[in-house]
TIMAR-73986 format. One line per field, with one value per residue (C-alpha): x negated, y, z negated. Coordinates in nm, 3 decimals, always signed. Example, Ala and Ser with C-alpha at 12.3 -4.5 7.8 and 13.67 -1.06 7.14 Angstrom:
2
x (-1.230, -1.367)
y (-0.450, -0.106)
z (-0.780, -0.714)
END
This chain:
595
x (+1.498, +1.480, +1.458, +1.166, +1.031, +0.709, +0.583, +0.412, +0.397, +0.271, -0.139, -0.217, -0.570, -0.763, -0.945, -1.256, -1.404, -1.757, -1.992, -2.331, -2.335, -2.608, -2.414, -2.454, -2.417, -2.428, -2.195, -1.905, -1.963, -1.847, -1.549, -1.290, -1.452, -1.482, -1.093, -0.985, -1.145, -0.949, -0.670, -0.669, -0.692, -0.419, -0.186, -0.321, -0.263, +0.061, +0.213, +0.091, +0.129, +0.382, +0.412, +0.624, +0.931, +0.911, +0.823, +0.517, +0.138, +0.078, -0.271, -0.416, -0.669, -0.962, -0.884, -1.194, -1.451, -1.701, -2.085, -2.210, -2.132, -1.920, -1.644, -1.726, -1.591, -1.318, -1.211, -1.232, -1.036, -0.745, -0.750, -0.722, -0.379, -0.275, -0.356, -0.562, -0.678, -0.854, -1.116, -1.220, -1.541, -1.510, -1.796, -1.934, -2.272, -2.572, -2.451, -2.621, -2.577, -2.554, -2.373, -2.102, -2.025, -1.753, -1.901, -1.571, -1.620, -1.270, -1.163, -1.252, -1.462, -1.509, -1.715, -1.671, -1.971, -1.918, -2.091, -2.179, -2.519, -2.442, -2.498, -2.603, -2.308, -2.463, -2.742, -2.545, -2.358, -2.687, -2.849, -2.467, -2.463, -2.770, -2.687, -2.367, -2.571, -2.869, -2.630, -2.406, -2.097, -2.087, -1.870, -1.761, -1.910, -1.758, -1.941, -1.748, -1.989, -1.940, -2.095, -1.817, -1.764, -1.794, -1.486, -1.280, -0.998, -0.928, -1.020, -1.160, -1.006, -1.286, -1.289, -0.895, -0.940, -1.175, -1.012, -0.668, -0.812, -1.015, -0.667, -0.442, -0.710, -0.765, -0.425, -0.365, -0.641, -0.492, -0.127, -0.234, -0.401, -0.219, +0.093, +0.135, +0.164, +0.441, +0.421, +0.799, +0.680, +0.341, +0.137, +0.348, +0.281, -0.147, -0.136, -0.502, -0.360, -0.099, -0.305, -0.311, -0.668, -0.599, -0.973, -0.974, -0.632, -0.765, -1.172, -1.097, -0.724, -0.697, -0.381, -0.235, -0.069, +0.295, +0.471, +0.778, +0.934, +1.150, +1.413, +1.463, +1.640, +1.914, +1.948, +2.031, +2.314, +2.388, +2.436, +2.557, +2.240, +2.313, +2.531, +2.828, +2.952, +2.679, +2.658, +3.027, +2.899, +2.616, +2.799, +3.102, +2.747, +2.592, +2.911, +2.997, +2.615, +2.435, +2.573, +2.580, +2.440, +2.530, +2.339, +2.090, +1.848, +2.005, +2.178, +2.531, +2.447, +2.273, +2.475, +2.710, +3.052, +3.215, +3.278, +2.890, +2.764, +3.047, +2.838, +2.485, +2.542, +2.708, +2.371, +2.077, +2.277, +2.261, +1.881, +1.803, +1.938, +1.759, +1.411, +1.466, +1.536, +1.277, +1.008, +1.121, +1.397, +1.723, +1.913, +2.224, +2.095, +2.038, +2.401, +2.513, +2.311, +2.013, +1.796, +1.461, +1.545, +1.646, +1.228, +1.132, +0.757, +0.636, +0.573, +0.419, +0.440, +0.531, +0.562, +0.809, +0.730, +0.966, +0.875, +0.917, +1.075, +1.302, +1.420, +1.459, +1.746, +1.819, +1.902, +1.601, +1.430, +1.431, +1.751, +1.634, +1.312, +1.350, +1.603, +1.384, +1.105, +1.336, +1.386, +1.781, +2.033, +2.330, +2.222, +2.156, +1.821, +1.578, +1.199, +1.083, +0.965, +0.661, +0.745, +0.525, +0.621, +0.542, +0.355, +0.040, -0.080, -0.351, -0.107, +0.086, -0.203, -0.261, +0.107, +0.029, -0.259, -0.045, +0.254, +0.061, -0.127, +0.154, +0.446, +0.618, +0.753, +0.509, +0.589, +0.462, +0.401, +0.230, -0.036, +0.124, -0.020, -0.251, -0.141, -0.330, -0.264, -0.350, -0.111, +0.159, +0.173, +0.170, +0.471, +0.684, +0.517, +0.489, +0.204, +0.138, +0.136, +0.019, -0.119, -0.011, -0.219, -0.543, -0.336, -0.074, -0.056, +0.264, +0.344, +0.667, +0.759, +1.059, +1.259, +1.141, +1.021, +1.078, +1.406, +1.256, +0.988, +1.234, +1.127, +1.461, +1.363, +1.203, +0.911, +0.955, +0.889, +1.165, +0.918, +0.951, +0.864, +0.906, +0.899, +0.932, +1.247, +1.318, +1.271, +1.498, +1.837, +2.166, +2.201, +1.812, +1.887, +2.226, +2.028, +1.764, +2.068, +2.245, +1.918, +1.881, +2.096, +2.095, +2.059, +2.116, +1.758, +1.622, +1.727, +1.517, +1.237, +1.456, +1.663, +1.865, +2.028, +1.990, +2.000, +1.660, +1.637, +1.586, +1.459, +1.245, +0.987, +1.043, +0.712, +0.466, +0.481, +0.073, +0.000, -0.280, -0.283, -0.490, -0.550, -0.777, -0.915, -1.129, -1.461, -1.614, -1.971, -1.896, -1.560, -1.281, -1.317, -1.089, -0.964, -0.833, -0.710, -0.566, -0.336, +0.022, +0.336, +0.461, +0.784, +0.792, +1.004, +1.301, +1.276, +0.911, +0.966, +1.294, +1.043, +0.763, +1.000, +1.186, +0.888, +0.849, +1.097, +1.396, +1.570, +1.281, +1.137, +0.933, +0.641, +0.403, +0.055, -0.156, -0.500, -0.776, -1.012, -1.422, -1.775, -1.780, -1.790, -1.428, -1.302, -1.488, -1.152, -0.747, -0.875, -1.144, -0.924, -0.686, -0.997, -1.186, -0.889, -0.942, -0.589, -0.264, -0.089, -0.128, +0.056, +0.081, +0.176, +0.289, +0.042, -0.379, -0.427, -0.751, -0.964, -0.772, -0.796, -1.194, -1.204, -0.947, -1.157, -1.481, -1.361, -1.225, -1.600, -1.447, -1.613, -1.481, -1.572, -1.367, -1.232, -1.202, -1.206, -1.395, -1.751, -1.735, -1.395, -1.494, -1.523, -1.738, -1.916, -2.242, -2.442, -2.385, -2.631, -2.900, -2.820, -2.913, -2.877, -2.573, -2.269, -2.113, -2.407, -2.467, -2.093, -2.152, -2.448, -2.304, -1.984, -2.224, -2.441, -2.168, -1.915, -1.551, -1.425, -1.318, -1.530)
y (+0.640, +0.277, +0.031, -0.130, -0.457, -0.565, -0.686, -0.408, -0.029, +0.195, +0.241, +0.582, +0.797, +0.852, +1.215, +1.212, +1.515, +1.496, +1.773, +1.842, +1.628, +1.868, +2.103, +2.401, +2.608, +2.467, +2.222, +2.433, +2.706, +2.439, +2.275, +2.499, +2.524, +2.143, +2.068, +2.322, +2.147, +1.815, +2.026, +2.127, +1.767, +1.661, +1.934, +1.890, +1.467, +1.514, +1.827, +1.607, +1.191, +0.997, +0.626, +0.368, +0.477, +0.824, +0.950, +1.157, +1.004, +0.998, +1.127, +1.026, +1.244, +1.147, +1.277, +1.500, +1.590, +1.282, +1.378, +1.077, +0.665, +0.650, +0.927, +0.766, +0.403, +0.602, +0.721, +0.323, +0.171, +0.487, +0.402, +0.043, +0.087, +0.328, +0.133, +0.319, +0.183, +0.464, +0.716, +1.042, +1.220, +1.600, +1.817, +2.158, +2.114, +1.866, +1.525, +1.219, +0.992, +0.633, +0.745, +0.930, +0.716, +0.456, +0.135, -0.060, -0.283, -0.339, +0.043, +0.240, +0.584, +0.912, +1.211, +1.576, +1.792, +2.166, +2.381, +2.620, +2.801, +2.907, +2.478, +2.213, +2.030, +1.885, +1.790, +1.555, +1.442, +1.297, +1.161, +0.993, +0.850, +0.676, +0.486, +0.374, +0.284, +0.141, -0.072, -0.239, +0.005, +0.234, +0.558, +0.822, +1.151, +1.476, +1.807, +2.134, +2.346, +2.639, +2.773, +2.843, +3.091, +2.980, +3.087, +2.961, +2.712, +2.700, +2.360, +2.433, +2.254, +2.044, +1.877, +1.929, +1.648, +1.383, +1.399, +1.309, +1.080, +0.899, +0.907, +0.766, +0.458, +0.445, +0.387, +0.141, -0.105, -0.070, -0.150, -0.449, -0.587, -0.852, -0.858, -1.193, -1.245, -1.471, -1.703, -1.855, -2.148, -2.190, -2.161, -2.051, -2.216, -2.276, -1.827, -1.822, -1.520, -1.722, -2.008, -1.805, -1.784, -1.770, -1.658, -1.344, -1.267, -1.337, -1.212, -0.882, -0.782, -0.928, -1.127, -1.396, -1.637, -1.792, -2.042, -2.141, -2.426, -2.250, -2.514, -2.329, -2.085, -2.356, -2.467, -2.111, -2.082, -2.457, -2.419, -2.039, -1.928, -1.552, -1.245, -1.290, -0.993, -0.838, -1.044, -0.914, -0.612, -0.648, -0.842, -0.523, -0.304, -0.497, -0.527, -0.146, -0.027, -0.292, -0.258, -0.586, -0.588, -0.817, -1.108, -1.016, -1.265, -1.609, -1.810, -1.859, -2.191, -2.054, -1.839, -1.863, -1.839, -1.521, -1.768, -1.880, -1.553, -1.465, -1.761, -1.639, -1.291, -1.445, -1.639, -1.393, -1.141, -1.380, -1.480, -1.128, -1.154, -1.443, -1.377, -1.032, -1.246, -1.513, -1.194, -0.974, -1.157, -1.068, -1.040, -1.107, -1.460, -1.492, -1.389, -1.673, -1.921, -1.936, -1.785, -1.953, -1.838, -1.495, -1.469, -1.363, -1.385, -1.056, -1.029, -0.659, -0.865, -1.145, -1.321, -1.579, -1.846, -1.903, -2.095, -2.329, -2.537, -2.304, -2.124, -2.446, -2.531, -2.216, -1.895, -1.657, -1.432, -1.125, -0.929, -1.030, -0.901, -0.577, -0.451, -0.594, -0.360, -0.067, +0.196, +0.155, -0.099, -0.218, -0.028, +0.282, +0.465, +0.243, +0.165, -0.047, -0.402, -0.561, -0.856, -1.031, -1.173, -1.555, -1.561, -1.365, -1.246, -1.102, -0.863, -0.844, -0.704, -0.441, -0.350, -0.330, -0.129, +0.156, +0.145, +0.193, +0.503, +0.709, +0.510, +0.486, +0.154, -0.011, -0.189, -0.519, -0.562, -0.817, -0.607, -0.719, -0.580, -0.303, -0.122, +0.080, +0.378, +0.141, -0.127, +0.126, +0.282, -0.039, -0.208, +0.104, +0.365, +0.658, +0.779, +0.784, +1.125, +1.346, +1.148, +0.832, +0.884, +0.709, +0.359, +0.210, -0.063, -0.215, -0.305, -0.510, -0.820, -1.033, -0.787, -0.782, -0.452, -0.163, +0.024, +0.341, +0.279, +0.462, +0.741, +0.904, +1.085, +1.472, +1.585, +1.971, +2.096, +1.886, +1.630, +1.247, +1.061, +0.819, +0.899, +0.830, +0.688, +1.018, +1.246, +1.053, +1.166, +0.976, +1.093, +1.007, +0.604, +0.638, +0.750, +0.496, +0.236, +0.395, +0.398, +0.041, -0.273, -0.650, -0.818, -1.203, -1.428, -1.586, -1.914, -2.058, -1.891, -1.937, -2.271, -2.170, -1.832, -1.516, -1.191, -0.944, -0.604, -0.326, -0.010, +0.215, +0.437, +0.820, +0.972, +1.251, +1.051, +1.098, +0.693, +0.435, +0.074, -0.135, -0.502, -0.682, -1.011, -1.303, -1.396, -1.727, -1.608, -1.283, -1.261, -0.991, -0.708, -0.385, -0.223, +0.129, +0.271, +0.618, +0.778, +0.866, +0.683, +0.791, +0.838, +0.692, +0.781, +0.620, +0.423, +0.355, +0.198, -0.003, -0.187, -0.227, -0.312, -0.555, -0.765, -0.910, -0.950, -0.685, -0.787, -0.664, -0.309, -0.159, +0.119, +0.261, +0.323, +0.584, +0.538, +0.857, +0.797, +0.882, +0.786, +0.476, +0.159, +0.025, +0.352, +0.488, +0.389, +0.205, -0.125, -0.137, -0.118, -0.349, -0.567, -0.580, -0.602, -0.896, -1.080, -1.091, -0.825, -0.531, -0.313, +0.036, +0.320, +0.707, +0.978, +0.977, +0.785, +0.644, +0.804, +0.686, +0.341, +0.355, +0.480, +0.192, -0.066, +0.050, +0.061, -0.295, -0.412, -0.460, -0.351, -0.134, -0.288, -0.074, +0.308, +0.591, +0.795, +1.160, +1.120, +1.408, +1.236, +0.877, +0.916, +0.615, +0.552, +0.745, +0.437, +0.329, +0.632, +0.378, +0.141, +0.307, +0.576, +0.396, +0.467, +0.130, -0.095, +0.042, +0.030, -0.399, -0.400, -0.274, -0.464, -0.767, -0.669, -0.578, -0.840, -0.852, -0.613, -0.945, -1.188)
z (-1.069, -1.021, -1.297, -1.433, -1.208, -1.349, -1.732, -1.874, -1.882, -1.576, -1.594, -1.777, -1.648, -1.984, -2.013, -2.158, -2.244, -2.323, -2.485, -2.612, -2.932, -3.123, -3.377, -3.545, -3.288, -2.942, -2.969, -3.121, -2.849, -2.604, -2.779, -2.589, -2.221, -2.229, -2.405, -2.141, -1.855, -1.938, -2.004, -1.652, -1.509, -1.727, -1.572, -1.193, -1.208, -1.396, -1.211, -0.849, -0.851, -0.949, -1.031, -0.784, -0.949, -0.919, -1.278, -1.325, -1.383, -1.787, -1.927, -2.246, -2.365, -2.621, -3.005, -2.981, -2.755, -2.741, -2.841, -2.965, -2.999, -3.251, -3.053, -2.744, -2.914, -3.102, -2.700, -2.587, -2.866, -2.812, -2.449, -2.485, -2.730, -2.481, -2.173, -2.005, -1.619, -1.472, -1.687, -1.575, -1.793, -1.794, -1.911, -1.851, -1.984, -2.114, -2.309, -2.450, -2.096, -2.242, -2.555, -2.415, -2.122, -2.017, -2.073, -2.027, -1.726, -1.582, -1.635, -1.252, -1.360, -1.223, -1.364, -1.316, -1.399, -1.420, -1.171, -1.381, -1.467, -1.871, -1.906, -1.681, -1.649, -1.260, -1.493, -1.747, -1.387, -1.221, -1.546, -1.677, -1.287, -1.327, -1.665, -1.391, -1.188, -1.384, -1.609, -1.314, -1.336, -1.075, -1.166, -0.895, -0.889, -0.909, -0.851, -0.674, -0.368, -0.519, -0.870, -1.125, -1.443, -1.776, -1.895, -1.585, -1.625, -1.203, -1.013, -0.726, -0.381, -0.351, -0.678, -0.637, -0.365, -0.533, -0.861, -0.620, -0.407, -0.707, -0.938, -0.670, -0.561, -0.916, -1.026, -0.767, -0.841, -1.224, -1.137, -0.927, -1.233, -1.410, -1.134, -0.883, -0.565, -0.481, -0.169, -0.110, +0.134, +0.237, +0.535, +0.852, +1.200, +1.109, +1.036, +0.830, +0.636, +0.489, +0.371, +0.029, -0.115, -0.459, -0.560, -0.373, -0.536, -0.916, -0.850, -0.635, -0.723, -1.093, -0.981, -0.985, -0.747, -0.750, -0.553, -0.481, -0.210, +0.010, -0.100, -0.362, -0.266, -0.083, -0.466, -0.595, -0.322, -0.380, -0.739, -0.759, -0.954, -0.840, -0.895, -0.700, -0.755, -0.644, -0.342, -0.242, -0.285, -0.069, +0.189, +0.257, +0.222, +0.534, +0.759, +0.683, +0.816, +0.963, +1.340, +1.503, +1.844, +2.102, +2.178, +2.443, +2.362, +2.421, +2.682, +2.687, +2.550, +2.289, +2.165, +1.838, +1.783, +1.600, +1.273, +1.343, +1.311, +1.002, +0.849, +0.938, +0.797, +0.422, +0.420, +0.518, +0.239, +0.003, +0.091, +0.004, -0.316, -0.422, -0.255, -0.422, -0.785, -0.762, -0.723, -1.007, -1.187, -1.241, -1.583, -1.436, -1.423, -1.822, -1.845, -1.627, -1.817, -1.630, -1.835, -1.620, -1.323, -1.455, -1.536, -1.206, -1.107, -1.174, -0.817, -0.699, -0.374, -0.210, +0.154, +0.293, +0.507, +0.724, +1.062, +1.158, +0.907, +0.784, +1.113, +1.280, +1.033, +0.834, +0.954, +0.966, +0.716, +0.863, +0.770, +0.395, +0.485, +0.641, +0.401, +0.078, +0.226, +0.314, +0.029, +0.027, +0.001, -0.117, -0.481, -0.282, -0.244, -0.444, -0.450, -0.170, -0.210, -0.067, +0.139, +0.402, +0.737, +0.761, +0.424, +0.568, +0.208, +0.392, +0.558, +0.264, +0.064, +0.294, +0.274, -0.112, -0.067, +0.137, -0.072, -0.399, -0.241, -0.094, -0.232, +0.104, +0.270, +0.459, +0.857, +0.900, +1.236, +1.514, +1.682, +1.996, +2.345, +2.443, +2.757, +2.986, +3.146, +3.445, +3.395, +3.254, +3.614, +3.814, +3.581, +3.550, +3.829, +3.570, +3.397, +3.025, +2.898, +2.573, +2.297, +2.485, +2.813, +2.694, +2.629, +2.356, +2.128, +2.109, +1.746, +1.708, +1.466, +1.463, +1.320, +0.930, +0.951, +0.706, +0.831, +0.723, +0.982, +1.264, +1.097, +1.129, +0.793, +0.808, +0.609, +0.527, +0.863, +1.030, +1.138, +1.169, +0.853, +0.568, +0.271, -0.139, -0.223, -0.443, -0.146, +0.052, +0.107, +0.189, +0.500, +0.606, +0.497, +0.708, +0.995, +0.921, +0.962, +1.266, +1.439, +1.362, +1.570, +1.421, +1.742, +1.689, +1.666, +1.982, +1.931, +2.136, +1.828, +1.577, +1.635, +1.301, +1.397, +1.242, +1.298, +1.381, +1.352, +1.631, +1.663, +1.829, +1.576, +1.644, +1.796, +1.677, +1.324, +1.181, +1.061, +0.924, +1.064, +0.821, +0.803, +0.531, +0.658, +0.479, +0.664, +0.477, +0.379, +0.337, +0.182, +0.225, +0.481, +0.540, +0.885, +0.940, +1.233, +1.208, +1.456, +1.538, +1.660, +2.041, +2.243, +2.586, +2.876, +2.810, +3.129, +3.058, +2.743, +2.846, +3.101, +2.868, +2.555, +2.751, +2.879, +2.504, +2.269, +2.343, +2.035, +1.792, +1.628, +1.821, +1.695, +2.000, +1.858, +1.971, +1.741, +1.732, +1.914, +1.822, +1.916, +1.751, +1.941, +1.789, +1.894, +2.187, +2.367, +2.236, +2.452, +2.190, +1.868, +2.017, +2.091, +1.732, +1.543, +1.320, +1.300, +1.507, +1.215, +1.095, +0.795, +0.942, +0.649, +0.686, +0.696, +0.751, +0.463, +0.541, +0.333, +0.011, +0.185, +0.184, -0.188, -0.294, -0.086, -0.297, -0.605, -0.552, -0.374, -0.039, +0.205, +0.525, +0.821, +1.092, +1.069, +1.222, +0.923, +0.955, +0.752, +0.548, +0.401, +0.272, -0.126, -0.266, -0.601, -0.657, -0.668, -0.316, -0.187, -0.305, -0.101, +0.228, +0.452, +0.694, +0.526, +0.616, +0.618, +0.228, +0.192, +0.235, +0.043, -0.246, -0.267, -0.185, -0.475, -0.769, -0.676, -0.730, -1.003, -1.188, -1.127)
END
C-alpha cells in the first residue's frame, strides 16, 4: 500500500438506518429488518470499493435506528467526529420525513426504500424525497423493480448498482473537499484552461488553489533541497528501464551531444522529485533542515506550466510528468499522481474526476486530428477496418502521458488494460516501460532539450474521454465520450503517426456512436469538443461521470451515455421532461455544492 499523501483521513459513507418512530409495537417489530438492511450495505461497499490507496471503503453506522429528531441529531454529531462525506438512509417501512432526514448541507445523500408490501418503505422514499427537494437538498433515490420479502437480507442488482455508482461519485466529491490544486507556473502559451479560476475550484470542488513560480524548483536543485539519495536511486532506476531512443526528431544541428543528453536525463529525474515534493511534501526534507519545504501543498492535483519559458531554457517536463502520473517508479508499484500538461486545470480536473472513480491513471492527451475513412485511404491507400472504419481521433501529447496508458496490462480475461496500482504486477509496469521509448524533445518545440515519451496504446481497450470546460455565463460544463482504443495496420499508422509528432504517445480513438447530433458520426465528436485536451480513463465510466457531475451541480453538456444508465438526484425530474435540459436547470438553480 502506498503511504499517506494528503492532510486528513479517507471520507467514510455513514449508514443511516431509519424506522417507524411510534413504539410499542410497531417500531420494535422493525428494529432488526431495518439494522439488517444497513448491515447489508455496510458489507456490499466494504467487501467492493476501495480508497486511492487500496484499503477498503470504511462505514459508520448510526448508534440506533433513527425514529425521531433527537436520533437523527445523535446520527449527525457521530458522523461529523467520524467524518462522514457521503450518507446513505436505509429503511424498510414508513418514517417521520423531516425528522429522520439528512439535513447536513455539504454531506451528498442517497435513500434506499424497501420494496416491500408488509411496510411502505417506497412510501417513506417519495415523501423523505420531497422534504430534499422542498428544503434545497436534493438526495438520490433508491428503489429496486422488483417487490422483496420481509425477512430478506439480499440486495437486489439494481439497487446493487445505484448504491455503487452513488458511493463511488459520492466518495469522490468528499475526498476532493479540503485538498488543493497546485499550479507550478501559470498560464501556458494563452491555454484558457490553465488560466486557473480559483472560484470554480473553492464553490464547486471545495478546494483550494496553490502556486508556485516554476523557479522554484531551479532553487531546490540549486540549493540541494531534495533526497539525494533518493535521486541516485531514481537516476540508475531511469537509465536501467527508460530505453533511450534515438533522436528522430531534430536536425543534425539540433541535436545534443552524449554528455548533453547525460545532463538532460540527471535534470528531468530530479524535476520529478521535486514537482512530486512541492505537491505532497516530503519528510526527507524536515530531516535535511528544510522543514518548509518538507510541507508539501496537499495537492490531490496539480499541473506544470512549462512553455514556453521553461522549455526554451530548461529541459522539458514531460519525463517528470509521465512517470508522476504512471502507477510505478523508482519506489516500485505506487499510486498514481495527478499532473496536468501545460497547467490546463481544466484538464487536470477531469483527470481527477476519472482517477477518483476507478482509481486508474488517467492520459492527458491533445485531441489532435480526426481522420476519415476518406482521407485514411487517400494518405495511406488502405481502408479503416472494425471499430476503426467509421473514422479516428488521434490523441497524442508531448509525451507526458500516463505510461500505463499502452495498456500493456491484462484485465482477467487477458485483455488490454490499466489498472489499480494493487492489481498491477511487476511484470505489467516492465512491459509498460519496454513498450515505452524516450525519444529526445523537438528542439525546435522545446529549445531546452528533453526527452518525450512514445508509445502506441494497445487496441480493443473499452475507454471514457471527458473534458470539463468553463463557459462565462453559465459556468462549468462536462463532456463524455465513450468508446474504445484501436490498432492500425502497422503501415497505416506509421504514415498517419509520422505526419505529427513521431516522437510522442499515441492513443487511436474510436468513440460509440448514437442518434444524437454530437454523435450521429466521429467528425461530429471531434467537432463539438470544447477544448484542444482531453483526459481519457479505462473502462465505460460514463455513467459514474454524470452522477459525479450532478452531485457537484455541473451540468453534462455532451455524452453518449445509454439513458436508462444516467443516475441523478430525485429532484431533477421536476425540472423537466429533457434529461439534459433539466440536468442545466437544476445545477443552475441549486448552485455550487459550496457556494
Amino acid at each position: 500500500m502506498t503511504k499517506k499523501r494528503f492532510q486528513g483521513d479517507w471520507p467514510k459513507i455513514g449508514i443511516r438506518p431509519t424506522i417507524d418512530g411510534r413504539m410499542g409495537g410497531v417500531r420494535e417489530s422493525l428494529e432488526n429488518q431495518t439494522m439488517n438492511m444497513a448491515k447489508s450495505v455496510v458489507d456490499l461497499l466494504t467487501s467492493t470499493l476501495k480508497y486511492p490507496d487500496g484499503t477498503p471503503v470504511q462505514c459508520v453506522v448510526a448508534d440506533s435506528t433513527i425514529g425521531r429528531v433527537a436520533e437523527s441529531a445523535a446520527c449527525a454529531e457521530k458522523f461529523r467526529k467520524e467524518g462522514v462525506g457521503v450518507t446513505i438512509t436505509v429503511t424498510p417501512c414508513w418514517c417521520y420525513g423531516s425528522e429522520t432526514m439528512d439535513m447536513e448541507p455539504h454531506t451528498v445523500k442517497a435513500v434506499w426504500g424497501f420494496n416491500g408490501t408488509e411496510r411502505p418503505g417506497a412510501v417513506y422514499l417519495a415523501a423523505v424525497l420531497a422534504g430534499h427537494a422542498q428544503k434545497g437538498l436534493p438526495a438520490f433515490g433508491i428503489y429496486g423493480h422488483d417487490v422483496q420479502d420481509a425477512g430478506t437480507t439480499e440486495i437486489p442488482g439494481d439497487v446493487q448498482e445505484k448504491l455503487l455508482r452513488f458511493a463511488k461519485a459520492g466518495l469522490a466529491v468528499a475526498t476532493m473537499r479540503g485538498k488543493s490544486y497546485l499550479s507550478i507556473g501559470a498560464v501556458c502559451m494563452g491555454i484558457a484552461g490553465s488560466i486557473v479560476n480559483t472560484d470554480f475550484f473553492e464553490d464547486y470542488l471545495g478546494m483550494r488553489c496553490e502556486g508556485v513560480d516554476e523557479v522554484e524548483i531551479i532553487r531546490r536543485m540549486t540549493e540541494g533541497i531534495y533526497d539525494k539519495e533518493e535521486f541516485e536511486k531514481a537516476l540508475a532506476w531511469a537509465k536501467a528501464n527508460c530505453k533511450e531512443n534515438e533522436d528522430i526528431c531534430n536536425r543534425q544541428d539540433l541535436q545534443k551531444s552524449r554528455e548533453g543528453k547525460d545532463r538532460d536525463w540527471e535534470f528531468v529525474v530530479k524535476m520529478a522529485l521535486i514537482m512530486r515534493d512541492l505537491m505532497v511534501g516530503n519528510p526527507k526534507l524536515r530531516e535535511m533542515g528544510f522543514g518548509e519545504e518538507s510541507l508539501g501543498h496537499n495537492a490531490i492535483a496539480g499541473g506544470f506550466q512549462g512553455q514556453r519559458q521553461w522549455t526554451d531554457f530548461y529541459p522539458n517536463g514531460d519525463f517528470a510528468e509521465a512517470i508522476l502520473n504512471s502507477s510505478f517508479d523508482w519506489t516500485g508499484i505506487r499510486a498514481p499522481y495527478v499532473l496536468a500538461t501545460e497547467n490546463d486545470a481544466l484538464n487536470g480536473t477531469a483527470m481527477l474526476f476519472g482517477y477518483l472513480l476507478t482509481n486508474t491513471s488517467q492520459i492527458f492527451a491533445d485531441v489532435r486530428t480526426y481522420w476519415s475513412p476518406e482521407s485514411v485511404e487517400r494518405v495511406t491507400g488502405k481502408k479503416l477496418e472494425g471499430q476503426a472504419a467509421n473514422g479516428i481521433i488521434h490523441l497524442i501529447n508531448s509525451g507526458a502521458a500516463t505510461l500505463d496508458g499502452s495498456a500493456q496490462q491484462k484485465d482477467e480475461d487477458g485483455k488490454p488494460a490499466m489498472k489499480p496500482f494493487w492489481e498491477i504486477s511487476e511484470a505489467e509496469a516492465k512491459a509498460c516501460l519496454d513498450a515505452t521509448r524516450w525519444v529526445p524533445a523537438n528542439r525546435e518545440y522545446f529549445r531546452g532539450g528533453g526527452f518525450s515519451s512514445k508509445f502506441l496504446t494497445r487496441g480493443g481497450m473499452p475507454c471514457t474521454m471527458v473534458r470539463l470546460n468553463l463557459v462565462k455565463g453559465l459556468g462549468p460544463v462536462l463532456q463524455i465520450a465513450e468508446g474504445w482504443s484501436v490498432e492500425l495496420d502497422p503501415a497505416v499508422h506509421k504514415i498517419l503517426d509520422d505526419r505529427t509528432d513521431k516522437g510522442w504517445p499515441t492513443t487511436w480513438f474510436a468513440p460509440r456512436l448514437t442518434g444524437d447530433p454530437n454523435f450521429k458520426d466521429v467528425y461530429s465528436v471531434m467537432n463539438n469538443w470544447g477544448a484542444n485536451h482531453g483526459s481519457i480513463s479505462y473502462g465505460h465510466i460514463g455513467a459514474d461521470l454524470i452522477t459525479l457531475a450532478s452531485m457537484l451541480r455541473i451540468p453534462v453538456c455532451m455524452h453518449n451515455v445509454n439513458e436508462d444508465d444516467i443516475y441523478r438526484p430525485a429532484a431533477w425530474a421536476a425540472f423537466g421532461m429533457d434529461k439534459e435540459g433539466a440536468d442545466y436547470r437544476a445545477c443552475q438553480t441549486y448552485g455550487p455544492l459550496y457556494k
